[in-house]
PDBQT receptor file of N, H, CA, C and O in Angstrom, charges set to zero:
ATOM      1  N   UNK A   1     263.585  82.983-148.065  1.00  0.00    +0.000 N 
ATOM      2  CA  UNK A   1     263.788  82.633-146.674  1.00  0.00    +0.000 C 
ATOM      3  C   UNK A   1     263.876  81.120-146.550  1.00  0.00    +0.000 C 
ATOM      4  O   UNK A   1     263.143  80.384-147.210  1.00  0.00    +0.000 OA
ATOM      5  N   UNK A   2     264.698  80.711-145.776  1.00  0.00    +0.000 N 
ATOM      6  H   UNK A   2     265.294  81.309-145.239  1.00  0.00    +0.000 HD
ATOM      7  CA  UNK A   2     264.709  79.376-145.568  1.00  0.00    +0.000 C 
ATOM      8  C   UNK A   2     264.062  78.839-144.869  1.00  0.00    +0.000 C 
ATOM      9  O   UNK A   2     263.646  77.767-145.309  1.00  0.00    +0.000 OA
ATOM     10  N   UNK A   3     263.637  79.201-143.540  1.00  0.00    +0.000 N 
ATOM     11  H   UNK A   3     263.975  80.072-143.182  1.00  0.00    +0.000 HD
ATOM     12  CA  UNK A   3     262.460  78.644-142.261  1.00  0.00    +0.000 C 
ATOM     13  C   UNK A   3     262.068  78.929-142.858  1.00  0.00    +0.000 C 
ATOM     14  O   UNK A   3     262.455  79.903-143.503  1.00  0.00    +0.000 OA
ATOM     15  N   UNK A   4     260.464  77.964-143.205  1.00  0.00    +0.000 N 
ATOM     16  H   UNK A   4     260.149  77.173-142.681  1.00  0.00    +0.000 HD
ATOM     17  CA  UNK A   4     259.206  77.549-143.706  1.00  0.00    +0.000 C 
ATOM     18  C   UNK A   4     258.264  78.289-142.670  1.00  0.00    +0.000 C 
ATOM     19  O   UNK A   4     257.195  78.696-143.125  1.00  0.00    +0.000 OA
ATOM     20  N   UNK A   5     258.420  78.417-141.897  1.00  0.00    +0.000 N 
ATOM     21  H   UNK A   5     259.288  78.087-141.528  1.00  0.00    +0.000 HD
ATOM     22  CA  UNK A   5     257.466  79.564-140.750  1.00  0.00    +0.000 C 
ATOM     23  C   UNK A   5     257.553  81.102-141.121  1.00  0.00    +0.000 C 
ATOM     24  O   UNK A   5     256.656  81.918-141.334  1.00  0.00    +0.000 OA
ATOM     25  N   UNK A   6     258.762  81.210-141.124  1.00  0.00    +0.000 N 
ATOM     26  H   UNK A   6     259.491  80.547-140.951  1.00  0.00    +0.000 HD
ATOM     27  CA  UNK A   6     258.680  82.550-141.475  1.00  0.00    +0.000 C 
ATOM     28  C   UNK A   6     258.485  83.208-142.928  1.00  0.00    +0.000 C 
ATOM     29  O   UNK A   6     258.090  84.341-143.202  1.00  0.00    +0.000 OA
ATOM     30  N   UNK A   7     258.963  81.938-143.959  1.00  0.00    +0.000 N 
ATOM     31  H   UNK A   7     259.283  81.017-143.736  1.00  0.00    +0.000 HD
ATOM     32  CA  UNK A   7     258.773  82.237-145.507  1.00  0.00    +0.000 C 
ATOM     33  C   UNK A   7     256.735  82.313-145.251  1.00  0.00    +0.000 C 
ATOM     34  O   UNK A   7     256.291  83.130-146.058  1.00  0.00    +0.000 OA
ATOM     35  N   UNK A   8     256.040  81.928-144.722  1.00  0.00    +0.000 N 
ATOM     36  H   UNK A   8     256.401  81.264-144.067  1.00  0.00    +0.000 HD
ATOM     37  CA  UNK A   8     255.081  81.581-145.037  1.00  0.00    +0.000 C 
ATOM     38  C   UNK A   8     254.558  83.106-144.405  1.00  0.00    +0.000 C 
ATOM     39  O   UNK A   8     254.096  83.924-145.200  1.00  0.00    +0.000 OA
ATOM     40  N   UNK A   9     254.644  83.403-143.107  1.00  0.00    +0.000 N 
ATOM     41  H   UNK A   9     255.020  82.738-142.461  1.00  0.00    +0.000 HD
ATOM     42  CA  UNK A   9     254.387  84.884-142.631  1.00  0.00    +0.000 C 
ATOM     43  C   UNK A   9     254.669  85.604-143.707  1.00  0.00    +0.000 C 
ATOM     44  O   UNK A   9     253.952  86.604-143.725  1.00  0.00    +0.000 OA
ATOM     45  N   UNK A  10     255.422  85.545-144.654  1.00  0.00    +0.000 N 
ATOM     46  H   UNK A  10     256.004  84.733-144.640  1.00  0.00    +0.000 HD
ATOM     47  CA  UNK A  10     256.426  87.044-145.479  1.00  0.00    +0.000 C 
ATOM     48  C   UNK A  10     255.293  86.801-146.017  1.00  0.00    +0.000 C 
ATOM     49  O   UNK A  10     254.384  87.599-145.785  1.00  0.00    +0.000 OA
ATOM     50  N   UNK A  11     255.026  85.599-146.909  1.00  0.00    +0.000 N 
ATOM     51  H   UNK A  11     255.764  84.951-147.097  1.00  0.00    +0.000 HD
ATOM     52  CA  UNK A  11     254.105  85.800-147.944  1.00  0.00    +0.000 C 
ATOM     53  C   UNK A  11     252.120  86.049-147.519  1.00  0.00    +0.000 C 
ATOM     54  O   UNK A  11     251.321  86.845-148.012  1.00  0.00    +0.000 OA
ATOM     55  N   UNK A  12     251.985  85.312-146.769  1.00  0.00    +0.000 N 
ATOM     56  H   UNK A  12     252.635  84.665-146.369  1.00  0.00    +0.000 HD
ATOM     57  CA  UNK A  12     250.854  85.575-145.528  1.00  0.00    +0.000 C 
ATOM     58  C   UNK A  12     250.979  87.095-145.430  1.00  0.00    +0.000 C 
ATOM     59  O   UNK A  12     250.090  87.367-146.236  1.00  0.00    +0.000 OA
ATOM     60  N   UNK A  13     251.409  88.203-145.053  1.00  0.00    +0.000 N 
ATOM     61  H   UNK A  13     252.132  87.982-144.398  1.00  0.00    +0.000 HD
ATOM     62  CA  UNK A  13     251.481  89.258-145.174  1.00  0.00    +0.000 C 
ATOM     63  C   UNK A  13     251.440  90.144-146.310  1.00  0.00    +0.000 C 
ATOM     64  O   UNK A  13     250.540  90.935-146.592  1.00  0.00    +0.000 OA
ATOM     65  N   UNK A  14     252.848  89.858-147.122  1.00  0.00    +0.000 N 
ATOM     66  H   UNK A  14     253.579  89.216-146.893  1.00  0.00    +0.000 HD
ATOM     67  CA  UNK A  14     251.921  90.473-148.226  1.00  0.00    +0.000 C 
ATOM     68  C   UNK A  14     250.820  90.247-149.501  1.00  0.00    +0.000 C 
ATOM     69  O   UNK A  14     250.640  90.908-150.524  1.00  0.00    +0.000 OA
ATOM     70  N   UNK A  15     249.978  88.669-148.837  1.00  0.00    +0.000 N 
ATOM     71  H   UNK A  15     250.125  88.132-148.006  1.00  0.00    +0.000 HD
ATOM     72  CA  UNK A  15     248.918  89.107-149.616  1.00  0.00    +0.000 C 
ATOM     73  C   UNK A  15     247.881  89.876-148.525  1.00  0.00    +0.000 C 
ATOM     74  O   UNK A  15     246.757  90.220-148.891  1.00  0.00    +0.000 OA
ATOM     75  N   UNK A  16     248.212  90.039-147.583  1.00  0.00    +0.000 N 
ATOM     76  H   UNK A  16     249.125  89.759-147.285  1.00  0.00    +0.000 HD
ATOM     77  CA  UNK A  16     247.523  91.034-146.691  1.00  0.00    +0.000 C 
ATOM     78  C   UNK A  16     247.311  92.759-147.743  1.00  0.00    +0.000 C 
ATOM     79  O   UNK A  16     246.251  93.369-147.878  1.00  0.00    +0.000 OA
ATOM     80  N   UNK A  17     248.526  93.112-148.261  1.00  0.00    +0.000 N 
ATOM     81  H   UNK A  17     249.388  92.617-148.152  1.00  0.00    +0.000 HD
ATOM     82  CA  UNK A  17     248.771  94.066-149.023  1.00  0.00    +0.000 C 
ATOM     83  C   UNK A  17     248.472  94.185-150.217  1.00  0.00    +0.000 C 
ATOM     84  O   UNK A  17     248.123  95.302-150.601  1.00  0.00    +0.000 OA
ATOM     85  N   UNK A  18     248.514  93.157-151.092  1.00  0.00    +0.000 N 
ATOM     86  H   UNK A  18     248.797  92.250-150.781  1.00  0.00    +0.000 HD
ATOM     87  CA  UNK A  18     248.622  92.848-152.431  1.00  0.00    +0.000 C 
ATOM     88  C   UNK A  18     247.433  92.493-152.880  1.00  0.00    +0.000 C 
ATOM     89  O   UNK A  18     247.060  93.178-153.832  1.00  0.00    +0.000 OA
ATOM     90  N   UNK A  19     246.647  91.602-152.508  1.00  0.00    +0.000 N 
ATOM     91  H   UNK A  19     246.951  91.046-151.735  1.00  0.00    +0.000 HD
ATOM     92  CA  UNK A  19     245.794  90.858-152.892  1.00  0.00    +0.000 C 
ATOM     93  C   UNK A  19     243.992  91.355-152.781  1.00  0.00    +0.000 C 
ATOM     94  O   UNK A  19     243.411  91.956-151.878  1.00  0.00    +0.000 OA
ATOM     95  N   UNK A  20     243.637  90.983-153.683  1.00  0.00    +0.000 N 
ATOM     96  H   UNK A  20     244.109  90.495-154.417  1.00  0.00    +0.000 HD
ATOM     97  CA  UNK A  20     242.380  91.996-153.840  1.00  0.00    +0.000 C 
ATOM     98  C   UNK A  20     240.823  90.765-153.400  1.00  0.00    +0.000 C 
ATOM     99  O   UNK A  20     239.624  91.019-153.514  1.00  0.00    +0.000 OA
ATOM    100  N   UNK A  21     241.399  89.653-152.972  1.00  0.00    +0.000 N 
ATOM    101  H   UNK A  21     242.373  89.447-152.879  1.00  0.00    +0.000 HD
ATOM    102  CA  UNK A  21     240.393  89.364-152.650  1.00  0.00    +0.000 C 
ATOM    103  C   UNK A  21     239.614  89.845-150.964  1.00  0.00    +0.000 C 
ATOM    104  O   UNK A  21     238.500  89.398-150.692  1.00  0.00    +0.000 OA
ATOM    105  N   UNK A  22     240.297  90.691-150.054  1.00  0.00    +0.000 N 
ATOM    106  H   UNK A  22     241.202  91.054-150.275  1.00  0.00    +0.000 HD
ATOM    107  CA  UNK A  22     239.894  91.249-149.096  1.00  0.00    +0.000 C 
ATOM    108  C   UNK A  22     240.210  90.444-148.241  1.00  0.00    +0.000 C 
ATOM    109  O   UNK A  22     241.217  89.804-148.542  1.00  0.00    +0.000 OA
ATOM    110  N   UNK A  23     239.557  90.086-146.831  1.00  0.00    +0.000 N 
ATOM    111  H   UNK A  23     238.738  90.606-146.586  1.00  0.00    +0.000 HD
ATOM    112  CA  UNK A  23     240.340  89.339-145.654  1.00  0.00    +0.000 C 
ATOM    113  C   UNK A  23     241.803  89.585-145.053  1.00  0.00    +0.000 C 
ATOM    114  O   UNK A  23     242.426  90.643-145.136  1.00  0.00    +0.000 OA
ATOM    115  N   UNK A  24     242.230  88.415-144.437  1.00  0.00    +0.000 N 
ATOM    116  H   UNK A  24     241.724  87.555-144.369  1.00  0.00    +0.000 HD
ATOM    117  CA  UNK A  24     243.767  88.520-144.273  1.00  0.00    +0.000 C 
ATOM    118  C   UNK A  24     243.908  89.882-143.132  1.00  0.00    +0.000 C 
ATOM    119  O   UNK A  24     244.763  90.734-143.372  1.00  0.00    +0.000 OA
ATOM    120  N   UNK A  25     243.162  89.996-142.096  1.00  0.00    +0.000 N 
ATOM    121  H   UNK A  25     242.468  89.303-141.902  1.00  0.00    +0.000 HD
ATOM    122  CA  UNK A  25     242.923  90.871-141.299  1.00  0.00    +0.000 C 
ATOM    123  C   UNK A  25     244.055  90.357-140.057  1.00  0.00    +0.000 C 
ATOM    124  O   UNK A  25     244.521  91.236-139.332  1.00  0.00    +0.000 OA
ATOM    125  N   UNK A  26     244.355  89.321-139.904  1.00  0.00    +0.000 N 
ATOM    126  H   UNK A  26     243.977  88.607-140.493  1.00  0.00    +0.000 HD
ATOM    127  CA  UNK A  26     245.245  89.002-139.261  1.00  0.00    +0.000 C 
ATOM    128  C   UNK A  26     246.757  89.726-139.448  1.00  0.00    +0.000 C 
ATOM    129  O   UNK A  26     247.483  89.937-138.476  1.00  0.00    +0.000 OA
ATOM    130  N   UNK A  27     247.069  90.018-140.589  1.00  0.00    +0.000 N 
ATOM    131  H   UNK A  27     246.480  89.848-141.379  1.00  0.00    +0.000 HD
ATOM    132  CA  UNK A  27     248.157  90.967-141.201  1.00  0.00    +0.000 C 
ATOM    133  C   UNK A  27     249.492  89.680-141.214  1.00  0.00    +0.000 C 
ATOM    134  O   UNK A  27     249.770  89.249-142.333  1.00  0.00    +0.000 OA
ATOM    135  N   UNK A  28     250.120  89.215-140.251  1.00  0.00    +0.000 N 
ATOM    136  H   UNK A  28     249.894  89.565-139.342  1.00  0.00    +0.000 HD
ATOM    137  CA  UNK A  28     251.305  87.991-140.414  1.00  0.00    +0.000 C 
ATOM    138  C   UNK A  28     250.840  86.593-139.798  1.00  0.00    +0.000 C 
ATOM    139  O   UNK A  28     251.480  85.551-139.657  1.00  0.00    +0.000 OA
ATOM    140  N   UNK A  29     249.715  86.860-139.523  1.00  0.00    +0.000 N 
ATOM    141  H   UNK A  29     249.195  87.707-139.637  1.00  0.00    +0.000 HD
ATOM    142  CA  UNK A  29     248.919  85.740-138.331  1.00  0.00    +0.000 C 
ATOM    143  C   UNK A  29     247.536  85.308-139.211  1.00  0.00    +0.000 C 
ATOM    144  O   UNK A  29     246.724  86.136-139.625  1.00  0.00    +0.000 OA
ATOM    145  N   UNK A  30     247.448  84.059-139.382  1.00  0.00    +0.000 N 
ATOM    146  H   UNK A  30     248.108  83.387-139.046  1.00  0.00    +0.000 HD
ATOM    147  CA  UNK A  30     246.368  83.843-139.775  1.00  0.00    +0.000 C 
ATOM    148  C   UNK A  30     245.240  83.278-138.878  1.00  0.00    +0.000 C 
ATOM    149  O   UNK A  30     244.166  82.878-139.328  1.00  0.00    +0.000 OA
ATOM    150  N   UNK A  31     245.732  83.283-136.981  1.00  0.00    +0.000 N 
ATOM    151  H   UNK A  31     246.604  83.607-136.615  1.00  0.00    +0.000 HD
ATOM    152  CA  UNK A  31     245.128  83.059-136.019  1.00  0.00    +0.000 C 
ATOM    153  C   UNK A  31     243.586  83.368-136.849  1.00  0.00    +0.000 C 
ATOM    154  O   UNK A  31     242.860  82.658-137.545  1.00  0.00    +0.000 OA
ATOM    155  N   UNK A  32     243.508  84.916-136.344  1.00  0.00    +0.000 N 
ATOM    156  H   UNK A  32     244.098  85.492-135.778  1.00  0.00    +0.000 HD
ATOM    157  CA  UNK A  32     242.092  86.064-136.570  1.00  0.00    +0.000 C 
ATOM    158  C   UNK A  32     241.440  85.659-137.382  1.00  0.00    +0.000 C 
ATOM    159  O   UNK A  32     240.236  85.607-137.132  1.00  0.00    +0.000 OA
ATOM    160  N   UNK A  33     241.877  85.231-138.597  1.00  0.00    +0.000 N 
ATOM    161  H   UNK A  33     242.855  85.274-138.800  1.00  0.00    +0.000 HD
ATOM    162  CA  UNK A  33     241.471  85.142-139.913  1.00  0.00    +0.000 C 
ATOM    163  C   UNK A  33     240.660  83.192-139.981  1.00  0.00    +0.000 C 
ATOM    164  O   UNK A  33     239.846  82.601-140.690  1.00  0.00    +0.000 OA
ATOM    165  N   UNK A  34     241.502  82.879-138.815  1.00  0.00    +0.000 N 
ATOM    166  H   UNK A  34     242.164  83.359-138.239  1.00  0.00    +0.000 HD
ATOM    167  CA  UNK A  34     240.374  81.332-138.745  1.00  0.00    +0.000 C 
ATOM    168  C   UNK A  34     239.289  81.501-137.949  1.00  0.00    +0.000 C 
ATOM    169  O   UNK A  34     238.236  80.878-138.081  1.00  0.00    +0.000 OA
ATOM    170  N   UNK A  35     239.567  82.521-136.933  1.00  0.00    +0.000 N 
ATOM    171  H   UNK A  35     240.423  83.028-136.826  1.00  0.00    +0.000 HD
ATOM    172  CA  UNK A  35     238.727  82.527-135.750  1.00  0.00    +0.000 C 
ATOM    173  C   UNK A  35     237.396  82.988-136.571  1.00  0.00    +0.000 C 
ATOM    174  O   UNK A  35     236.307  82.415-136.605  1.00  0.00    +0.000 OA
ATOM    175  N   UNK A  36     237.798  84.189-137.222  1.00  0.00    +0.000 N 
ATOM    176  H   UNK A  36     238.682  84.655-137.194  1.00  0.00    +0.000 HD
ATOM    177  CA  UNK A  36     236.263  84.994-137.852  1.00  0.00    +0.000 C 
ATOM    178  C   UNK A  36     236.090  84.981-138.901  1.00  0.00    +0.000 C 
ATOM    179  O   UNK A  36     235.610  85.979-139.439  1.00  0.00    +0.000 OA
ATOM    180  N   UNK A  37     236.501  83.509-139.852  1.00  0.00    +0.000 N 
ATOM    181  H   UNK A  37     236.891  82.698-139.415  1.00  0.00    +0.000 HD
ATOM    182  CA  UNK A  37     236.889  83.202-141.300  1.00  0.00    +0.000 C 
ATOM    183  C   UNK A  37     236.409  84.350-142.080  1.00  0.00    +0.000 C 
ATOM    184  O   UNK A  37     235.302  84.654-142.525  1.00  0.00    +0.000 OA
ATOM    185  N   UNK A  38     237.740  84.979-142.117  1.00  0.00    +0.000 N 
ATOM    186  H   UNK A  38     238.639  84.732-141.754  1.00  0.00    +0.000 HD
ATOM    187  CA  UNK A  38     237.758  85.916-143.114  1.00  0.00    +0.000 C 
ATOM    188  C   UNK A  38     239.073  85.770-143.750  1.00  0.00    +0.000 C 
ATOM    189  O   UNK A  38     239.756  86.776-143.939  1.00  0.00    +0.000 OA
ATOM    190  N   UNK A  39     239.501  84.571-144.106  1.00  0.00    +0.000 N 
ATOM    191  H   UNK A  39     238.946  83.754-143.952  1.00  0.00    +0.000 HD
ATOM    192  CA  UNK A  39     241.260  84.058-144.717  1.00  0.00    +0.000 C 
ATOM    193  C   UNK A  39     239.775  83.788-146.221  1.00  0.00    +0.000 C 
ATOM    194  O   UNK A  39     238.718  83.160-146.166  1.00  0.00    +0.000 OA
ATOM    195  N   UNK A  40     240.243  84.383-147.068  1.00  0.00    +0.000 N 
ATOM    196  H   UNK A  40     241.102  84.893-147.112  1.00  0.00    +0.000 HD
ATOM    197  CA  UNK A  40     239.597  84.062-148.766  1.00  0.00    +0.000 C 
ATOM    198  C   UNK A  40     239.749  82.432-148.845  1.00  0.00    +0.000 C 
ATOM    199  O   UNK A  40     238.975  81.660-149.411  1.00  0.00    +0.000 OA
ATOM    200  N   UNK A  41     240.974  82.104-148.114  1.00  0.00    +0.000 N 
ATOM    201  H   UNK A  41     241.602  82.732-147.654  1.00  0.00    +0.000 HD
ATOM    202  CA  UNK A  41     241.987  80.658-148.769  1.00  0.00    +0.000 C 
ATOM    203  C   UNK A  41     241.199  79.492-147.939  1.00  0.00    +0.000 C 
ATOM    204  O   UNK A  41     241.384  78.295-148.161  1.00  0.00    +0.000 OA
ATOM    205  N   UNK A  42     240.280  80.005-146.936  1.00  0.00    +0.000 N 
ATOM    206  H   UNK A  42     240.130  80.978-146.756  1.00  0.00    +0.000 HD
ATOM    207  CA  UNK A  42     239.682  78.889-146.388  1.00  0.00    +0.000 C 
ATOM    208  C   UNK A  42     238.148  79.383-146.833  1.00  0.00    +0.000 C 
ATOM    209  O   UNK A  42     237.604  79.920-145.869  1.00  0.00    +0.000 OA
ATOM    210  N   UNK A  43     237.580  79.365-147.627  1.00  0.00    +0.000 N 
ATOM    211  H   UNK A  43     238.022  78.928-148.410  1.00  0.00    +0.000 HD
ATOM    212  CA  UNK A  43     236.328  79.979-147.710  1.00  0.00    +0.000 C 
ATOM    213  C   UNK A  43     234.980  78.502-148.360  1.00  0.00    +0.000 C 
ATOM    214  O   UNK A  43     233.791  78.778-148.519  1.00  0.00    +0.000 OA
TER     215      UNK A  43
């Protein structure tokens, strides 16, 4: 993808799917995931 916003959602999402460290409850939004730090990537 070329927009940098949306390349970042694609991948933001599927480590929603992929990724085994848990979190990422936001699903394409990492809003949720700052609000109730549960993003692994800010821990």
């Amino acid at each position: 993808m070329r927009n940098p916003l949306a390349n970042f959602i694609k991948h933001y999402h599927l480590k929603h799917h992929f990724s085994k460290d848990g979190g990422r409850f936001g699903v394409s939004s990492p809003v949720w995931d700052w609000v109730f730090s549960t993003d692994p990537g800010r821990g």
